[in-house]
C-alpha positions in Angstrom: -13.0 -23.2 4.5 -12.3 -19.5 5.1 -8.7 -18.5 6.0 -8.4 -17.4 9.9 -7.1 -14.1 9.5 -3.7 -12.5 10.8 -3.6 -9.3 13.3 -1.3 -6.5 12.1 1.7 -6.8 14.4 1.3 -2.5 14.0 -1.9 -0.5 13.5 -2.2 1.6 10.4 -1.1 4.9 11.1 -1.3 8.7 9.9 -1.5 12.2 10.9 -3.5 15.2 9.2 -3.6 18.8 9.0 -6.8 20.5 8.7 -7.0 24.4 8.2 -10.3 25.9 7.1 -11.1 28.6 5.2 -13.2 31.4 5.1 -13.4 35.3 4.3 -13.3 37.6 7.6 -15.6 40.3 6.1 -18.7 37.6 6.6 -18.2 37.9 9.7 -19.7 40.9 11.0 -22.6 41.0 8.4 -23.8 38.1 8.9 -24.1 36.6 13.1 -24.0 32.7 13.4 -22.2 32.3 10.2 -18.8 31.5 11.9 -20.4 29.2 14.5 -22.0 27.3 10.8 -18.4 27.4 9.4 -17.0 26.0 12.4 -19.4 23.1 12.8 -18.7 22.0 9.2 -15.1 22.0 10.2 -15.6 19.7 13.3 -17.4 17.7 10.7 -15.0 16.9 8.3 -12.8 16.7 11.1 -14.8 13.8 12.7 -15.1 12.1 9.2 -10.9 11.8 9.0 -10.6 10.4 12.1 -13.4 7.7 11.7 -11.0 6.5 9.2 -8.1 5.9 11.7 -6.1 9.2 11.1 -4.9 11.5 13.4 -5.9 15.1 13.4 -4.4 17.8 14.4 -6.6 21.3 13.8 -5.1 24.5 12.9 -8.0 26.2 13.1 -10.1 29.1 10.3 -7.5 30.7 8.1 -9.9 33.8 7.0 -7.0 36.7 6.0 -3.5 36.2 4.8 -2.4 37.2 8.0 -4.0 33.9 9.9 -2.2 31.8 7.5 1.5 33.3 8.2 1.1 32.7 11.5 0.1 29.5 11.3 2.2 27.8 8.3 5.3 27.6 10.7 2.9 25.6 13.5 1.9 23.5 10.5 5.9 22.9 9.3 6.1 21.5 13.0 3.5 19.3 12.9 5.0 16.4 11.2 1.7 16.1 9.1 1.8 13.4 6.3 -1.5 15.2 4.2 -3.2 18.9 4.4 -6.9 18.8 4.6 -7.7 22.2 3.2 -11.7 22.5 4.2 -13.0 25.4 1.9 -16.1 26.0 4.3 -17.4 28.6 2.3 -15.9 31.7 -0.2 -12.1 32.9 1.2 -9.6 34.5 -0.8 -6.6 33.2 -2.0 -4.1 34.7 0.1 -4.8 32.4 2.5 -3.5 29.7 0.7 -0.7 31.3 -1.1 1.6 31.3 1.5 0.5 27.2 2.1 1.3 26.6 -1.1 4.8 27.6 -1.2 5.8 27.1 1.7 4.5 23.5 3.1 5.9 20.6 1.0 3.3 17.8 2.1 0.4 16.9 0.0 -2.5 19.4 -0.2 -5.9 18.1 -0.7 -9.3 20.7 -0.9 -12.7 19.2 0.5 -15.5 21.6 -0.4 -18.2 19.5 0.8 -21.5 21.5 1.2 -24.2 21.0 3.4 -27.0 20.6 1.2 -27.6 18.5 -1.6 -29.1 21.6 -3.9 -30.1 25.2 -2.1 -33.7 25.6 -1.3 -34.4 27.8 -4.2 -37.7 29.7 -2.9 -36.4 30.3 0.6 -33.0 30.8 -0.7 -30.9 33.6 1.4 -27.1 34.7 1.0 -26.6 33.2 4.3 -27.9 29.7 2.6 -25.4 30.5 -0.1 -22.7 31.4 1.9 -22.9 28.1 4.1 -22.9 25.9 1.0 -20.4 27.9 -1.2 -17.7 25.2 -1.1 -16.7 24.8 -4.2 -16.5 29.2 -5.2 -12.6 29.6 -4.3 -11.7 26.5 -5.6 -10.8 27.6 -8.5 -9.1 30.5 -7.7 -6.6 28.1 -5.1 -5.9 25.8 -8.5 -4.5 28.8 -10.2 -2.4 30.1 -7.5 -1.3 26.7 -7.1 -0.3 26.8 -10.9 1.2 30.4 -10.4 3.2 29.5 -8.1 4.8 26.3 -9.5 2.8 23.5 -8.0 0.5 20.7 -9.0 -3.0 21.7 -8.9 -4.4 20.1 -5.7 -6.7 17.7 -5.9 -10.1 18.1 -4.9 -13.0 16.3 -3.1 -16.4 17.6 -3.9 -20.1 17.0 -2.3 -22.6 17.1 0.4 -22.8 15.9 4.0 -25.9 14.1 3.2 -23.6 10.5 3.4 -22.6 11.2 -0.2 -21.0 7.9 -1.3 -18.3 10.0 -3.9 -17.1 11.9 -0.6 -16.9 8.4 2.0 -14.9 6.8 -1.1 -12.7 9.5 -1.8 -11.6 10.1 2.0 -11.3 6.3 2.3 -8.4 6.9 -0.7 -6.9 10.1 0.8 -6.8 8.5 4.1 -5.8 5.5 2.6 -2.3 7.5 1.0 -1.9 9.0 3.9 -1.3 6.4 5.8 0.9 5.0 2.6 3.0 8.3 2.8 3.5 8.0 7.0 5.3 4.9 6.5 7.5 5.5 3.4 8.8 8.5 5.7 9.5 6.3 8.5 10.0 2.5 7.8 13.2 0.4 7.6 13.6 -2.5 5.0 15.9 -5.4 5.6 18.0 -5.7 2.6 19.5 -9.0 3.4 21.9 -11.6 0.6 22.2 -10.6 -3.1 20.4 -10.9 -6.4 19.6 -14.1 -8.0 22.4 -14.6 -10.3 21.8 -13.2 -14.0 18.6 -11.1 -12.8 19.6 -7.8 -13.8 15.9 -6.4 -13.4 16.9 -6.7 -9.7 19.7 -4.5 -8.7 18.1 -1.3 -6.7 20.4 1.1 -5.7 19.1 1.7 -1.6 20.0 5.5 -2.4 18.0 5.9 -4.8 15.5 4.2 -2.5 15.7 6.6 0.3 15.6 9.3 -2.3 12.3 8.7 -3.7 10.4 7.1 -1.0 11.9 8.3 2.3 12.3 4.8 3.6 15.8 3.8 5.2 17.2 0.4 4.1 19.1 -1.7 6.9 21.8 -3.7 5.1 20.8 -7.3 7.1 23.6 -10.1 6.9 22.9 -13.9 6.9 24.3 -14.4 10.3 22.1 -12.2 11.8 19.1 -13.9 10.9 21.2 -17.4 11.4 22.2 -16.5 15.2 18.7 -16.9 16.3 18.4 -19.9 14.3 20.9 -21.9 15.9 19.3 -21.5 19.6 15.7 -21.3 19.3 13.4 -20.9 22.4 11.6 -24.2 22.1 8.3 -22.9 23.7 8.5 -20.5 21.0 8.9 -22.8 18.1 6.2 -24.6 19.3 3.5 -21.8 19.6 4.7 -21.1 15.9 3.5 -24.7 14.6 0.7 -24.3 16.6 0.1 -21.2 14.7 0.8 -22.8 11.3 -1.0 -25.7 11.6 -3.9 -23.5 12.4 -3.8 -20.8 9.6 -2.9 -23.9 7.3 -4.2 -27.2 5.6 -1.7 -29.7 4.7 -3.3 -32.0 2.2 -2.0 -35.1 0.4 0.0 -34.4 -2.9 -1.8 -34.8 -6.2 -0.5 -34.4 -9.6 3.1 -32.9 -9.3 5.8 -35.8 -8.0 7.9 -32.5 -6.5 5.0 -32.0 -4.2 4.4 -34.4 -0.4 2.2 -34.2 2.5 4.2 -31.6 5.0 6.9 -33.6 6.7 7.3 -33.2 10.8 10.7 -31.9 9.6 9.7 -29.5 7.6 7.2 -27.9 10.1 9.8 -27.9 12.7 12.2 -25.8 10.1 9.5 -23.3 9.1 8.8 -22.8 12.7 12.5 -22.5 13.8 13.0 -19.7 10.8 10.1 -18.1 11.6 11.5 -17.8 15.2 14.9 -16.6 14.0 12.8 -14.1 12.0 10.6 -12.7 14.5 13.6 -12.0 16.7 15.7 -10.2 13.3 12.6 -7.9 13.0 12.5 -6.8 16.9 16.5 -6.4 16.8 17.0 -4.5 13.7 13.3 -2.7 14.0 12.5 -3.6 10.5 9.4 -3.2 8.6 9.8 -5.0 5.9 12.7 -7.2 4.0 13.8 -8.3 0.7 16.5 -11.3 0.6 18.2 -14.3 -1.5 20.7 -15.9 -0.2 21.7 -19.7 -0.9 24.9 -20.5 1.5 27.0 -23.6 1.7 25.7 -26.9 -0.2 24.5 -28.7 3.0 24.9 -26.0 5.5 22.7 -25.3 8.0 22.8 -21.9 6.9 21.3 -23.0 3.2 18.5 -24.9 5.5 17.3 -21.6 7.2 17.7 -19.2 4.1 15.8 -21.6 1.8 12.7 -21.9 4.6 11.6 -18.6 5.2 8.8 -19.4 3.3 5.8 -20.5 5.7 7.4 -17.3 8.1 7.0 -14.7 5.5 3.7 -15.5 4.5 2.3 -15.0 8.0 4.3 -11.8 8.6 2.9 -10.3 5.1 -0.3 -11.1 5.9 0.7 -9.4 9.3 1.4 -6.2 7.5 5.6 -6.8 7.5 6.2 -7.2 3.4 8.7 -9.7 2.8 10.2 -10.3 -0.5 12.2 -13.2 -2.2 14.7 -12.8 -5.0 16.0 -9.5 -3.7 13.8 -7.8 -5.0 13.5 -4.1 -2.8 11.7 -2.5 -5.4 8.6 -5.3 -5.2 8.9 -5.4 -1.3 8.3 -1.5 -1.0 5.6 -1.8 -4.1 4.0 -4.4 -1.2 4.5 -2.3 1.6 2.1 0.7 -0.4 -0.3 -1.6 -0.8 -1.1 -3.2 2.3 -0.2 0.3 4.0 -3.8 0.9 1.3 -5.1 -2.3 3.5 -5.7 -4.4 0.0 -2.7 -7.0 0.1 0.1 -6.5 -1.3 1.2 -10.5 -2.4 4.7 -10.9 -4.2 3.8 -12.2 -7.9 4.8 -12.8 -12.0 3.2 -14.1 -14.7 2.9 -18.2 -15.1 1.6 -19.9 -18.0 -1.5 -18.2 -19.9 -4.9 -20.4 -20.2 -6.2 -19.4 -23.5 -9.1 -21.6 -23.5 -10.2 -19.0 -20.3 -8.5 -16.1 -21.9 -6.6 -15.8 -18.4 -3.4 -15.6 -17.3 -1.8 -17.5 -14.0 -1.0 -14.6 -11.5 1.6 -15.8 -8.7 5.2 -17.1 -7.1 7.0 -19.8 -5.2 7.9 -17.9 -2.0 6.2 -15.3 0.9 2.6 -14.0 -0.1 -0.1 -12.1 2.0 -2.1 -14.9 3.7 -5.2 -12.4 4.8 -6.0 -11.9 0.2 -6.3 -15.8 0.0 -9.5 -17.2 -1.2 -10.2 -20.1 1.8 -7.6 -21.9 3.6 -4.1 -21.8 2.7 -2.2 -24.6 1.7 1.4 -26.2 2.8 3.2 -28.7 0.6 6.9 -30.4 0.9 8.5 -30.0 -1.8 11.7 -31.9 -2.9 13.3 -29.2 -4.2 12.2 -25.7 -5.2 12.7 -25.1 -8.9 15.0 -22.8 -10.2 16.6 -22.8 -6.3 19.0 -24.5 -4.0 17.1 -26.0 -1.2 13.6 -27.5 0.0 11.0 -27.4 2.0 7.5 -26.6 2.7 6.0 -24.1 0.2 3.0 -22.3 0.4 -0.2 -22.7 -2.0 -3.5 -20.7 -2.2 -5.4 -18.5 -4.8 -6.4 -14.9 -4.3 -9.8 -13.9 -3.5 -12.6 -14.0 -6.4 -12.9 -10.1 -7.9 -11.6 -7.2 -8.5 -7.7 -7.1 -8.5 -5.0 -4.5 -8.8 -1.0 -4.7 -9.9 1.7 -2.5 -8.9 5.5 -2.9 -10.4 8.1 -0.5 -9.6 10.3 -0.2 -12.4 13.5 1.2 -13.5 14.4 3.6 -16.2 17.6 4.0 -18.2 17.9 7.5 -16.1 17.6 5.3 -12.7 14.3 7.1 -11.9 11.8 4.7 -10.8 8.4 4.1 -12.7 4.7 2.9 -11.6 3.1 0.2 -13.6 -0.3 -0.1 -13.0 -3.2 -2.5 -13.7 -6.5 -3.0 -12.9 -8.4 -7.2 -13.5 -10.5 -9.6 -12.1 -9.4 -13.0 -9.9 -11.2 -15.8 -11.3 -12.1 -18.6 -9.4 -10.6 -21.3 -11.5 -8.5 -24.2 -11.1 -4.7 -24.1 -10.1 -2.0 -26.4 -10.2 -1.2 -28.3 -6.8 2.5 -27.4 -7.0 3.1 -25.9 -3.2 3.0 -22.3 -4.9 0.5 -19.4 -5.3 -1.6 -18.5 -8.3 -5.1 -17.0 -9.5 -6.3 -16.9 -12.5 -6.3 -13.3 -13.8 -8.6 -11.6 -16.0 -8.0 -8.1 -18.1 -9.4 -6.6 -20.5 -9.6 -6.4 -23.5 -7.9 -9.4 -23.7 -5.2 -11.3 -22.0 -2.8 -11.1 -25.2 -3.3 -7.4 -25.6 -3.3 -7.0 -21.6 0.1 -9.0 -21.8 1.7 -6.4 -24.7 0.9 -3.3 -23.1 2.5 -4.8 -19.7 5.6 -5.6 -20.4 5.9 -2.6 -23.1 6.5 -0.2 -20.2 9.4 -1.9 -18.7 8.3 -2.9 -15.6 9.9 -5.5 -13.2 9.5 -8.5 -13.6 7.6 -9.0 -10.0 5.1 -7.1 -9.1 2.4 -6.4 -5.9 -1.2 -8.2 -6.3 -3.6 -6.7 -4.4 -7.3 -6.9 -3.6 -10.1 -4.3 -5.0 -9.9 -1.6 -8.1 -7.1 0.5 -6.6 -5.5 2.0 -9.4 -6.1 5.7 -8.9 -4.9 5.6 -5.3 -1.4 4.5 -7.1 -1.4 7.0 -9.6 -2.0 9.6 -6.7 1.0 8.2 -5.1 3.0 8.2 -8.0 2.2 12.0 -8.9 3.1 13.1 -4.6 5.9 11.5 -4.8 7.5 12.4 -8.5 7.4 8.9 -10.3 6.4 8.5 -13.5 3.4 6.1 -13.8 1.6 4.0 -16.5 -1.9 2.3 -16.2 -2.2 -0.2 -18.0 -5.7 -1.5 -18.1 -8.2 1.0 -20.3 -10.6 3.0 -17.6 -8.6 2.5 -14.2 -6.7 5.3 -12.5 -9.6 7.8 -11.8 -10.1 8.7 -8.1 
């Protein structure tokens, strides 16, 4: 039975800047070519916002004069990308000043008209409305000569060139990743599981690299809307979770039981407490282990946030167990890239299938699973104080990608990177997440040249071959990066 699926408490947002370019001598000798130039613009224009991005246009930039006089209205704009549309042949001093002077991402689009010229009616007017790609290289090398990365560049045709659709999808895809690193708030809530020392994150250096704010969350804030829940409330929640949920017998696994009424009523109580946390600290996300007192009320609420966090993941709000703020904000890019983003580690490897067991006890992002999800009791949650209901299912069948943000011995922050494919294969009924996961060129080899670039031991698991959207975030944003998986990381 296929998973109902769970409405983004926030829409995906982002805002572009789009400047074209052209060359103001063309003007006067040729009529109707500016009218052409400014049609393509209104083109590309309408492609961006099809993909739910703002736009906000700064017009032709066609002398070096145009573009001083419009790089401070472009400072002001609060853009999160540049959309540079090289329309036809302009020179570079209408990008110099751009380049130096704007710090967000730049990307070129030379995306002609036609597929090839028409050769025997060819004109310089045909050539001039498809000559796209001529300054390109000439923007690359002032780029270079001034000290920046080279931007990247999308090249085509309008004639529904699949190569241009995908590669907007991904620049509109980061964009969007980029407008919420800038502005998002992650709970920070508790401390690290004891003896994990892959888990400390230093929230400056967090801020620093990513732009994000964390709010330091304590216990009792969570815990005061715990104690006096709105009973109407609590009841729409089980509603809820009954409904997104199956709650089967146990099977193999003794730890495992049908979902007690007791259980439901806790998981709908924190999920309560937690809904009114989010609206009272404005948080996007959060990352939290806490245990409390043996017996405490307090333990009973931080140990069952599981059934809550699923839903609000899937809801686009990454939550992240075992303290882990460098996974929850590895989850946030990736469902901000609308592919998932579920918290996961490695479980045992099947090498009969040559696969290895992809998952975690704890929150993941409900709208990835593969059919209904599943709730189980469990007696006790291993490796954890506490118990409660925990939350089974397997990731869709296909394509998968990985994302850990580790640590270096310099504190800088690193990008691990893999690409694989969910199998649909059986998992163990233990009340927690997994998939089968396949890599090439083997899961051994895979495995080795994981864990030999230090990453965390959590990760994001997402849905579809996203790698080379990651390793453009990575490069905007300064981290180094390492993909994994042979082939991936091409946009």
């Amino acid at each position: 039975m296929a998973a109902p699926r769970i409405a983004r408490l926030h829409p995906l947002r982002a805002k572009a800047g789009l400047v074209g370019i052209g060359h103001h001598v063309y003007w006067p000798q040729f009529p109707g070519l500016p009218d052409e130039m400014a049609r393509k613009q209104k083109h590309l224009r309408g492609l961006i916002e099809a993909r739910g991005v703002e736009v906000e246009d700064f017009g032709m930039l066609d002398t070096a004069q145009a573009a001083y006089d419009t790089v401070a209205k472009i400072k002001g704009a609060d853009i999160d990308l540049l959309f540079v549309d090289m329309v036809t042949y302009g020179t570079s001093s209408t990008f110099g000043v751009l380049c130096r002077e704007l710090t967000v991402p730049i990307v070129l689009v030379a995306i002609q008209p036609l597929k090839a010229m028409d050769y025997e009616n060819g004109t310089t007017y045909m050539q001039l409305c498809n000559d796209d790609f001529c300054s390109v290289p000439e923007f690359t090398g002032v780029a270079v000569r001034i000290g920046r990365r080279p931007p990247p560049v999308i090249i085509g045709h309008e004639d529904n060139d699949p190569v241009v659709a995908r590669e907007l999808d991904s620049w509109c895809g980061i964009a969007k990743v980029l407008h919420s690193l800038r502005r998002s708030r992650i709970g920070l809530m508790g401390h690290v599981l004891e003896a994990m020392l892959d888990m400390h994150t230093d929230p400056t250096a967090i801020t620093a690299t990513f732009g994000l704010h964390v709010v330091l969350v304590e216990p009792d804030d969570l815990f005061k809307h715990y104690r006096s829940p709105d009973t109407d409330t609590v009841e729409r929640w089980k509603k809820e979770i009954l409904r997104f949920f199956d709650t089967p017998d146990p099977k193999s696994d003794s730890l495992t039981g049908k979902l007690r009424p007791e259980d439901l009523e806790t998981a709908a109580r924190a999920a309560v407490a937690l809904e009114k946390l989010i609206a009272e600290k404005k948080l996007d996300g959060l990352a939290y282990y806490y245990e409390g007192e043996p017996g405490s009320e307090l333990r009973t609420l931080v140990t069952n946030l599981i059934v809550g966090n699923s839903m609000l993941t899937g809801a686009g709000f990454p939550m992240c167990g075992e303290f882990d703020l460098k996974t929850c904000v590895a989850m946030m890019i990736m469902d901000r890239l609308d592919i998932g983003g579920s918290f996961a580690e490695f479980h045992p490897i099947d090498f009969k299938l040559d696969s290895v067991l992809v998952g975690h006890d704890g929150p993941h992002h409900i709208n990835i699973a593969a059919g209904k999800p599943v709730i189980r009791s469990l007696k006790k949650y291993h490796g954890k104080p506490g118990s409660g209901a925990g939350v089974e299912f397997q990731i869709k069948e296909g394509p998968i990608t990985m994302l850990s943000i580790g640590q270096k011995a310099d504190g800088k922050f690193k990008f691990i990177i893999a690409e694989g494919e969910s199998a649909r294969r059986p998992i163990p009924p233990t009340g927690n997440t997994n998939t089968h996961g396949v890599f090439l060129p083997d899961v051994r080899t895979f495995l080795k040249r994981w864990v030999a670039e230090g990453p965390t031991h959590h990760f994001a698991l997402g849905i579809g071959h996203h790698a080379a959207e990651l390793v453009e975030i990575a490069k905007l944003l300064d981290i180094d990066y390492a993909v994994v998986t042979p082939g991936a990381g091409q946009l």
